[in-house]
C-alpha positions as a Markdown table, in Angstrom:
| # | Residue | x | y | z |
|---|---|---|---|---|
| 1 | Unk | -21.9 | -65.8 | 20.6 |
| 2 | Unk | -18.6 | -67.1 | 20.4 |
| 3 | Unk | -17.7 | -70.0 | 17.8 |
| 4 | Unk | -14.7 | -72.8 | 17.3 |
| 5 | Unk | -14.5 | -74.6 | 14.4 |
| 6 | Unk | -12.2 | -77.5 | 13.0 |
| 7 | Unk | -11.4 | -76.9 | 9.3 |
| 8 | Unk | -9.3 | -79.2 | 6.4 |
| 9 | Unk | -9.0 | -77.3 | 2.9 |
| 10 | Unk | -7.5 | -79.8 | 0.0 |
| 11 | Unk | -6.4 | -78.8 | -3.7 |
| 12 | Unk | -3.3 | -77.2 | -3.8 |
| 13 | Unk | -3.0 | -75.6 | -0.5 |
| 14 | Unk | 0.5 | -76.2 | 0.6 |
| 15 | Unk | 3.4 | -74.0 | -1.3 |
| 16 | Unk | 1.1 | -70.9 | -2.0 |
| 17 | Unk | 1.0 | -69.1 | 0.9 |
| 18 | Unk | -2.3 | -70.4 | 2.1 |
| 19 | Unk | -1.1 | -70.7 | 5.9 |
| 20 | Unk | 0.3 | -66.8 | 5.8 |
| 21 | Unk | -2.9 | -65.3 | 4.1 |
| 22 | Unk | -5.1 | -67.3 | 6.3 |
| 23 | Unk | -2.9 | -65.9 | 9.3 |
| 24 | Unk | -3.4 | -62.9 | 8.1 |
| 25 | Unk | -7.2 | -63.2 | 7.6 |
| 26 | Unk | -8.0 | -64.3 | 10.6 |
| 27 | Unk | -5.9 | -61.8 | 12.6 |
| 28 | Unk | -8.0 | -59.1 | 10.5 |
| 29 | Unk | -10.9 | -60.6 | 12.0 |
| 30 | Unk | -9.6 | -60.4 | 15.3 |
| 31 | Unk | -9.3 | -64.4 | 15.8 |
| 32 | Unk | -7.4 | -67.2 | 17.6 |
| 33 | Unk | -6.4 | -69.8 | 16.7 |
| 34 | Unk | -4.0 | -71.4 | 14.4 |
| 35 | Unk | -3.7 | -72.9 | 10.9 |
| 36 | Unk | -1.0 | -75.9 | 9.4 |
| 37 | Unk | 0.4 | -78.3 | 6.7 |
| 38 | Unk | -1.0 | -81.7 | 7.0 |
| 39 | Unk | 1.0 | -84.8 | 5.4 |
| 40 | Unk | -1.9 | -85.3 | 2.9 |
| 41 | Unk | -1.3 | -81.8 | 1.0 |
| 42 | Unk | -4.4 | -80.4 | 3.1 |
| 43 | Unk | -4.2 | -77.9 | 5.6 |
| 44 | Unk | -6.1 | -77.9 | 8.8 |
| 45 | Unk | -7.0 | -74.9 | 11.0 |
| 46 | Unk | -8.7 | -74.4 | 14.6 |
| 47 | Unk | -10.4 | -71.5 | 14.7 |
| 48 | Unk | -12.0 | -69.3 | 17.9 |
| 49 | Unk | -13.6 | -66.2 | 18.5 |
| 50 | Unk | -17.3 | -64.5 | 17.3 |
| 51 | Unk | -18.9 | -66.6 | 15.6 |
| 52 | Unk | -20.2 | -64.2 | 12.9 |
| 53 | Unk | -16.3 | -63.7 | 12.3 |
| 54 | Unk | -15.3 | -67.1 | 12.4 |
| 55 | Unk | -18.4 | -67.7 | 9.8 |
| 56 | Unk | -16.6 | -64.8 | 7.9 |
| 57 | Unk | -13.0 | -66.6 | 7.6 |
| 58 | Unk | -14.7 | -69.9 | 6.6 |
| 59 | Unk | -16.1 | -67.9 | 3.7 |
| 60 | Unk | -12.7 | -66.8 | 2.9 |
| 61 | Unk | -11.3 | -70.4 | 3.3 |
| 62 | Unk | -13.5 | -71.7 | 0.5 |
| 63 | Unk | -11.5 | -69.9 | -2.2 |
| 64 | Unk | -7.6 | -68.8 | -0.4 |
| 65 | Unk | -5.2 | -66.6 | -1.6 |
| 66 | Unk | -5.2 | -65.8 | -5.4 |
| 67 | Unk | -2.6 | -68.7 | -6.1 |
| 68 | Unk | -4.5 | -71.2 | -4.0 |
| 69 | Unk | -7.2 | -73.7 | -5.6 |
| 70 | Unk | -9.0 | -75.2 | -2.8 |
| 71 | Unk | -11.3 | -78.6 | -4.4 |
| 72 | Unk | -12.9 | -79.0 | -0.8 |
| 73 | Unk | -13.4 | -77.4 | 2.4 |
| 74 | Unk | -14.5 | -79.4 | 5.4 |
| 75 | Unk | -15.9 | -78.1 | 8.5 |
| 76 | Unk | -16.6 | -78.9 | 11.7 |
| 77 | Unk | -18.5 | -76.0 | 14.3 |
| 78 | Unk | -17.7 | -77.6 | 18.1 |
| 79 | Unk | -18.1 | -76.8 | 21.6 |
| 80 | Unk | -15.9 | -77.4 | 24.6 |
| 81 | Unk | -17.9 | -80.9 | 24.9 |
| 82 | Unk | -18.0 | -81.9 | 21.3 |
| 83 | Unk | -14.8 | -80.9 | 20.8 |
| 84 | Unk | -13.2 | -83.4 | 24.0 |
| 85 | Unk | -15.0 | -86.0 | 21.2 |
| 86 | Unk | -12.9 | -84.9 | 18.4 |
| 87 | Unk | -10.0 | -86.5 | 19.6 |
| 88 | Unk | -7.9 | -83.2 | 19.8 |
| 89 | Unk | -5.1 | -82.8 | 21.9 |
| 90 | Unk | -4.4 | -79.9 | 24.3 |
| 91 | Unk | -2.0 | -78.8 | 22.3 |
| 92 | Unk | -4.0 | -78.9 | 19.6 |
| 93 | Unk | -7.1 | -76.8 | 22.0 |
| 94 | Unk | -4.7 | -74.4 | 23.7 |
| 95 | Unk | -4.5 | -71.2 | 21.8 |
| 96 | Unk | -2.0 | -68.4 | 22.3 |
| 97 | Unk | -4.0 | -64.8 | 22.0 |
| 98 | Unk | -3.2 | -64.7 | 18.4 |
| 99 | Unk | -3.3 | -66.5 | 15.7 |
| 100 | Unk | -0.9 | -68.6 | 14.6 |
| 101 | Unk | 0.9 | -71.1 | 12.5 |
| 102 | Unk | 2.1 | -74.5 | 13.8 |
């Protein structure tokens, strides 16, 4: 079963390699998708593939890299139709066949 999921991490997020290691997680896993700095400090990721490996990265999200502290991990599972309802822009839905940071 194949799962997409919206996620926002805040705590100290940004300037510790959070982006790279969860690029680097999630091509482990064999997912698409990509991953970026928000204004607010946070960083926000769309995610795609098995859900059971998807599942797998969101685990991983909840604590980072080593030098990360993450104080709150939000997550949203979609579908194609809830997702329309997110307000996310095809750029924001169109994924290359890797992941990647924007």
């Amino acid at each position: 079963m194949q799962g997409l999921t919206q996620l926002k991490i805040s705590g100290r997020v940004q300037g510790v390699f959070y982006r790279q290691s969860t690029k680097r997680k999630a091509q482990e896993l064999g997912l698409r998708g990509w991953v970026r700095n928000k204004a607010d400090g946070s960083v926000e990721a769309l995610v795609a593939g098995p859900r059971a490996d998807v599942a797998a990265l969101v685990a991983w999200c909840k604590h980072g890299p080593p030098s990360a502290k993450v104080e709150a991990l939000e997550v949203k599972w979609l579908d194609g139709n809830a997702a329309e309802g997110e307000n996310l822009s095809e750029y924001e839905l169109k994924f290359s066949e890797k992941f990647e940071i924007r």
